[in-house]
N, CA, C and O atoms as a MOPAC input file, in Angstrom:
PM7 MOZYME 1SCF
protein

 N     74.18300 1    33.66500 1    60.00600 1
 C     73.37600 1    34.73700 1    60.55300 1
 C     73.99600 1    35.19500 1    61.86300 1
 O     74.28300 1    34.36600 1    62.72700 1
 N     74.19500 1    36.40000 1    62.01900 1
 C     74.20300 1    37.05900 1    63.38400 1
 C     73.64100 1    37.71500 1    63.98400 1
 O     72.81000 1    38.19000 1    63.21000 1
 N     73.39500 1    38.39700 1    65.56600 1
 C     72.54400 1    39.35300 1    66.43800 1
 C     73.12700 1    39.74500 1    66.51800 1
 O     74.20200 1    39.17700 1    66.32500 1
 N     73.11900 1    41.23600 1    66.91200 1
 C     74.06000 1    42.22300 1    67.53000 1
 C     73.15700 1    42.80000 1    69.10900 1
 O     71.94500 1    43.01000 1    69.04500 1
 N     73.59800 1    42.91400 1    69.86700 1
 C     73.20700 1    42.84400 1    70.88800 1
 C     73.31800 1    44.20000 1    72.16900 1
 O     74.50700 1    44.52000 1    72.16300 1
 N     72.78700 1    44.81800 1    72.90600 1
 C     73.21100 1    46.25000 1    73.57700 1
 C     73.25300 1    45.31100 1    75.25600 1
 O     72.44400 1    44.39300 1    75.39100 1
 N     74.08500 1    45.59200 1    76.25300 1
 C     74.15600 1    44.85300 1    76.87500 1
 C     74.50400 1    45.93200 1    78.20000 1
 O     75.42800 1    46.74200 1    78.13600 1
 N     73.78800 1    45.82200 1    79.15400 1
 C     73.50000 1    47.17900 1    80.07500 1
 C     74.20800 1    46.58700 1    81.75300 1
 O     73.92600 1    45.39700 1    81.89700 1
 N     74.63700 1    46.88900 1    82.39600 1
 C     75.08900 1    46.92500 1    83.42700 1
 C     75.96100 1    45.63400 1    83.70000 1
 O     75.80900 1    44.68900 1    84.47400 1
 N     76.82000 1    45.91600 1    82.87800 1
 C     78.33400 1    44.83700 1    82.32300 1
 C     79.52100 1    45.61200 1    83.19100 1
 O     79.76800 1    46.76200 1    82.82900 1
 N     80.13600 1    45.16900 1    84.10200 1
 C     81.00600 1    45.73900 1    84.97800 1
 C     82.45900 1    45.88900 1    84.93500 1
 O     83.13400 1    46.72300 1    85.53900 1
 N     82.80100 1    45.08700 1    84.24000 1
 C     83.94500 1    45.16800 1    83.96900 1
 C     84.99100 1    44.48700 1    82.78500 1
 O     84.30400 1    43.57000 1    82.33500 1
 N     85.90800 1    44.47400 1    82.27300 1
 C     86.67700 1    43.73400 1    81.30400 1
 C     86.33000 1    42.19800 1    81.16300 1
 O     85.78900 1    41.53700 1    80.27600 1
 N     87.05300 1    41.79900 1    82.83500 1
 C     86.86000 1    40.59700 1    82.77000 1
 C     85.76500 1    39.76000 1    82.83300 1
 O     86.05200 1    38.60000 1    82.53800 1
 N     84.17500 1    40.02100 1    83.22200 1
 C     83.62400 1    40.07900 1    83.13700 1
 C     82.68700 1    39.64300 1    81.96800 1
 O     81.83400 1    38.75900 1    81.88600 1
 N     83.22100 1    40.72200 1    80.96400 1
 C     82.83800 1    40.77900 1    79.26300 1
 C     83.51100 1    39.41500 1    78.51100 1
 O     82.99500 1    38.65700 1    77.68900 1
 N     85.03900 1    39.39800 1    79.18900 1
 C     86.00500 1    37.91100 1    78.44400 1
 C     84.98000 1    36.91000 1    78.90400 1
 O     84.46500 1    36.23500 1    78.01300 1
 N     84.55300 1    36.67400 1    80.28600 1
 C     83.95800 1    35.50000 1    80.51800 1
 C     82.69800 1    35.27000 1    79.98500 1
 O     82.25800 1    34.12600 1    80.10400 1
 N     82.04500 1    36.07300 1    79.44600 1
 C     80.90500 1    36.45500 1    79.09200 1
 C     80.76500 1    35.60300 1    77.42500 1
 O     80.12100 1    34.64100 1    77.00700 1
 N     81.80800 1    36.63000 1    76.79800 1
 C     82.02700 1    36.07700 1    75.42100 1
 C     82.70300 1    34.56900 1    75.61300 1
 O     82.42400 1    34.06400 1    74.52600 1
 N     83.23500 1    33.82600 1    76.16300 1
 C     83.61900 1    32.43000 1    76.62200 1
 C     82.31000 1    31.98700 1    76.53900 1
 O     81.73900 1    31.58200 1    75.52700 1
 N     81.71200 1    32.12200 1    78.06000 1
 C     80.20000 1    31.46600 1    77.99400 1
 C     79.38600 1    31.25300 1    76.35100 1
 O     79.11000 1    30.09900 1    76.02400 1
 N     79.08800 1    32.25300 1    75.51800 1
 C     78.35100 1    32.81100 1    74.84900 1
 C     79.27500 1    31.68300 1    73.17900 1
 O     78.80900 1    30.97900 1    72.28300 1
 N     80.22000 1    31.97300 1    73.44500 1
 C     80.74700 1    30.93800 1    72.08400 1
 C     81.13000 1    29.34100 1    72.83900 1
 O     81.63100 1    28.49900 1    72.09400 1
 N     80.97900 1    29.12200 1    73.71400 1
 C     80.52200 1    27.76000 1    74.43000 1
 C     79.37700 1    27.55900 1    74.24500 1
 O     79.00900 1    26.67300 1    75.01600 1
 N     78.28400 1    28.04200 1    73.38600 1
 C     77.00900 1    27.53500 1    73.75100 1
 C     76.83400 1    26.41100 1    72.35000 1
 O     77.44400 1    26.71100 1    71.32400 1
 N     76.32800 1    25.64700 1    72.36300 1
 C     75.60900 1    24.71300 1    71.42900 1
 C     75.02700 1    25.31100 1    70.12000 1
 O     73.80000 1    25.39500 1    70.18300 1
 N     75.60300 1    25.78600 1    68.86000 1
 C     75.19500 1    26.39500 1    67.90400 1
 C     75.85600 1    27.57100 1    67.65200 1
 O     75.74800 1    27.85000 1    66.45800 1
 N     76.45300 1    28.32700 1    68.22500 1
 C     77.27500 1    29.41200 1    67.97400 1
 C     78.57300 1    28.88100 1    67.42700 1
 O     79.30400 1    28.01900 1    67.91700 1
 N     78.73300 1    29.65700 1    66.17000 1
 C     79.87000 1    29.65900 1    65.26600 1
 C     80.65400 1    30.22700 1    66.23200 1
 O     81.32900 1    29.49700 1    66.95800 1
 N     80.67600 1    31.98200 1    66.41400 1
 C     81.47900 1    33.04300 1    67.22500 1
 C     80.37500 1    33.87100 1    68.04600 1
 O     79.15400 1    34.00200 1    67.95600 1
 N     81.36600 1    34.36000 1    68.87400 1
 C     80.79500 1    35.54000 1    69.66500 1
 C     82.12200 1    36.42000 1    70.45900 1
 O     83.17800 1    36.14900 1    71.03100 1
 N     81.33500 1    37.60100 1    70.09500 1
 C     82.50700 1    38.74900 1    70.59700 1
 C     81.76600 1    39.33100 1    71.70200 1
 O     80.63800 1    38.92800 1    71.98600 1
 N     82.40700 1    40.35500 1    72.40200 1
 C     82.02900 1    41.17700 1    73.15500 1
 C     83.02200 1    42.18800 1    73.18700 1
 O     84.22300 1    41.99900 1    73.38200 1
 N     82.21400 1    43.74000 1    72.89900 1
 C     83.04500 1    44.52300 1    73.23200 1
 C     82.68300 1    45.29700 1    74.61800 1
 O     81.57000 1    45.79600 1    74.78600 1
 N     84.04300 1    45.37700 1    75.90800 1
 C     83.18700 1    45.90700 1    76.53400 1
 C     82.81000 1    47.57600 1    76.81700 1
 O     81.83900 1    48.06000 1    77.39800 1
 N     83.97600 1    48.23400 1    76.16600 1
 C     83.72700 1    49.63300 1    75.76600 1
 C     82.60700 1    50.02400 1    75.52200 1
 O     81.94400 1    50.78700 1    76.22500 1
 N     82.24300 1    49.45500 1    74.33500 1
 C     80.82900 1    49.76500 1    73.43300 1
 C     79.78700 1    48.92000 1    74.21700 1
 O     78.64100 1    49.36900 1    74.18900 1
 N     79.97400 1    47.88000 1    74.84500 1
 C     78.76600 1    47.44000 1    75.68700 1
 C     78.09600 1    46.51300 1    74.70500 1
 O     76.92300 1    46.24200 1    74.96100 1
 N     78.57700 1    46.03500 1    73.74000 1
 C     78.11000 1    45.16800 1    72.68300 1
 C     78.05200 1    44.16800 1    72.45800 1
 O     79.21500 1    43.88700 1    72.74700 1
 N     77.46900 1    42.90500 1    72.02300 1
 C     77.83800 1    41.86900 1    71.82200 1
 C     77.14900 1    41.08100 1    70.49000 1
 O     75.93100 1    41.21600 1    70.37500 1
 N     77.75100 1    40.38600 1    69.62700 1
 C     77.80200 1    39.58900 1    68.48300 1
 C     77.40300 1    38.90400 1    68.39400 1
 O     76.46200 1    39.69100 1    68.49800 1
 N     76.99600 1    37.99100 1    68.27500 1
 C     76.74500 1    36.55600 1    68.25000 1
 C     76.28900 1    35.60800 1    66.63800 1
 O     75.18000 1    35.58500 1    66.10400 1
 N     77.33300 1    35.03400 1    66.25800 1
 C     76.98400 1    34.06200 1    65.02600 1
 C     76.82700 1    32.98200 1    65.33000 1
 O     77.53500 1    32.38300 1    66.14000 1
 N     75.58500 1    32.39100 1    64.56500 1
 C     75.14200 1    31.10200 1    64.61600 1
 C     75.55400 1    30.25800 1    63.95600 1
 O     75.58800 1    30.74300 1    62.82500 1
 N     76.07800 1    28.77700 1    63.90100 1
 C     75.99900 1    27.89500 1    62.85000 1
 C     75.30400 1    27.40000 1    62.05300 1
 O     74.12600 1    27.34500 1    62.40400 1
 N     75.53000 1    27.00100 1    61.09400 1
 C     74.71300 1    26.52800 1    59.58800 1
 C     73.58600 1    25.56100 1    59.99600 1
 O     73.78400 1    24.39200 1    60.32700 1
 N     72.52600 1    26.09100 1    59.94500 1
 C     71.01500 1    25.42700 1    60.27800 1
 C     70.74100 1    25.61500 1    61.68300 1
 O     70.21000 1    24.58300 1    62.09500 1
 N     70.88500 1    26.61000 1    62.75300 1
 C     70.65100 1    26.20700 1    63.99300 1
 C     69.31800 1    27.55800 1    63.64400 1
 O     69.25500 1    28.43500 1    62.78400 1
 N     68.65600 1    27.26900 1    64.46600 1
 C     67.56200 1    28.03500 1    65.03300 1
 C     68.23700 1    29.71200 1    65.83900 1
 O     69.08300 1    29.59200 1    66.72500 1
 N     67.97800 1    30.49800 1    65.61100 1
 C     69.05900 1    31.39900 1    66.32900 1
 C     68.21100 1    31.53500 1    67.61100 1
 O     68.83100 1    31.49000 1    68.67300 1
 N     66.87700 1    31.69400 1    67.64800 1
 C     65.99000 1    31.86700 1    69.06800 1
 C     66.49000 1    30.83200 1    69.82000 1
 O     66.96900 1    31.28400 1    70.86000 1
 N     66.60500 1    29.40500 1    69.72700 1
 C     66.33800 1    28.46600 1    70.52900 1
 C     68.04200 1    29.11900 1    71.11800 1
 O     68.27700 1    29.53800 1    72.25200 1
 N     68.60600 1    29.06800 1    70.45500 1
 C     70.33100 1    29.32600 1    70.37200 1
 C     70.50900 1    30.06600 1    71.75500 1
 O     70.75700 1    29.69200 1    72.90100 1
 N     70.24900 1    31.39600 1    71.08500 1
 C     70.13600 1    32.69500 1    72.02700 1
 C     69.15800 1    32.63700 1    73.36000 1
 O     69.11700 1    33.48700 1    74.24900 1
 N     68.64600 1    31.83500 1    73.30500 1
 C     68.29700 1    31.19500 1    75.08000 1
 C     69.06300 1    30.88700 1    75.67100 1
 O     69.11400 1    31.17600 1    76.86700 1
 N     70.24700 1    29.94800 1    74.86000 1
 C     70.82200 1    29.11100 1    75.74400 1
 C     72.38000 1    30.21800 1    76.16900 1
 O     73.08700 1    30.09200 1    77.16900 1
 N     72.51900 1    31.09300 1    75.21200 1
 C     73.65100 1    31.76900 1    75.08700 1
 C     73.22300 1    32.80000 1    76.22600 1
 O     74.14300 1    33.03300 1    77.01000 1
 N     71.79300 1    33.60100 1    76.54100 1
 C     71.28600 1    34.33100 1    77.87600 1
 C     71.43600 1    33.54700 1    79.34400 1
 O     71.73900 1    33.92900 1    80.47400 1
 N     71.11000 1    32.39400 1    78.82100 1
 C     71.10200 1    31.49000 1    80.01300 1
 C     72.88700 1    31.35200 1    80.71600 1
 O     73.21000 1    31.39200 1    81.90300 1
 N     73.66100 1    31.20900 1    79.67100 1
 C     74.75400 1    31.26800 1    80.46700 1
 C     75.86800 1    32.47900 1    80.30200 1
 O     76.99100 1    32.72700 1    80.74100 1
 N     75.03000 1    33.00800 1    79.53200 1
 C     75.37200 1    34.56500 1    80.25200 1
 C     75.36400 1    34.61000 1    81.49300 1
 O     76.29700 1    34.43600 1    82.27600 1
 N     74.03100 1    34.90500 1    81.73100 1
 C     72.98400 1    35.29400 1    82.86600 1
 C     74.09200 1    34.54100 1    84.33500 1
 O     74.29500 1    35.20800 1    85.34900 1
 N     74.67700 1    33.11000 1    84.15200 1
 C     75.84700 1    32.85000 1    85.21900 1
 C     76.71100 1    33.41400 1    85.73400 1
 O     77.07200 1    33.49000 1    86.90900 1
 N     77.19400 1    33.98600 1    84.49000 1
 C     78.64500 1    34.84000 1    84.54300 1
 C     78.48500 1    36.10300 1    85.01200 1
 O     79.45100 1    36.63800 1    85.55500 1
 N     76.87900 1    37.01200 1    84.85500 1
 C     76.81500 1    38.25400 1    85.10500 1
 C     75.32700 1    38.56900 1    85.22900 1
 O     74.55900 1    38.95600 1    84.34800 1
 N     75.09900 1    38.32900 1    86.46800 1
 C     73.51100 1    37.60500 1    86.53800 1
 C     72.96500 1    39.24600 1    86.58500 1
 O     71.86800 1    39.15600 1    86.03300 1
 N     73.13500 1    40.50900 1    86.91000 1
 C     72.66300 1    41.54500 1    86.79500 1
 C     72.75700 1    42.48900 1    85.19800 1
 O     72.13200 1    43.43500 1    84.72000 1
 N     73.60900 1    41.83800 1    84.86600 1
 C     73.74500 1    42.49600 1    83.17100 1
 C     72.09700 1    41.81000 1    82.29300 1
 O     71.54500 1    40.75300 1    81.98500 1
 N     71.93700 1    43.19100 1    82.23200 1
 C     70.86900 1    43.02300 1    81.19800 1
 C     71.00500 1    43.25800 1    79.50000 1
 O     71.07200 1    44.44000 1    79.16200 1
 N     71.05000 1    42.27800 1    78.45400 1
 C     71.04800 1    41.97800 1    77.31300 1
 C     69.73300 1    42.19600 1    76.46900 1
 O     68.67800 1    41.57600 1    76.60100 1
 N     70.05900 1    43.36800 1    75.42900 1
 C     68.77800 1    43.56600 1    74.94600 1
 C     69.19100 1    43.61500 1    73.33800 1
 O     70.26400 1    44.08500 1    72.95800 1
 N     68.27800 1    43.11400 1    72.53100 1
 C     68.60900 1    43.06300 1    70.97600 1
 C     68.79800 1    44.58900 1    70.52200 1
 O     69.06600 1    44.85700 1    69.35000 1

């Protein structure tokens, strides 16, 4: 299963790389992309994970890397 994600006041390239790092570092994520052109982001889960509990933890360390970017489904 995946989210696709709209992701609002994302500043820059590098930014987005560290972002998608954080985000496929999290506990249950298969992959995660980020594009930062399109302002988008991906996120696949692994086989049996909960995607809510998931996607907390994947906001949560977002939210480190780019504590003013707001992430909306």
């Amino acid at each position: 299963m995946e989210i696709k994600l709209v992701l609002n006041g994302l500043d820059c390239a590098n930014c987005a790389n560290k972002m998608e790092d954080a985000a496929k570092n999290t506990a249950g994520v298969k992959d995660a992309t980020v594009n930062f052109m399109a302002l988008k982001m991906i996120v696949e889960f692994e086989e049996g994970q909960d995607p809510k509990a998931v996607m907390q933890d994947v906001l949560k360390n977002c939210k480190k890397v780019e504590d003013d970017c707001e992430i909306y489904l």
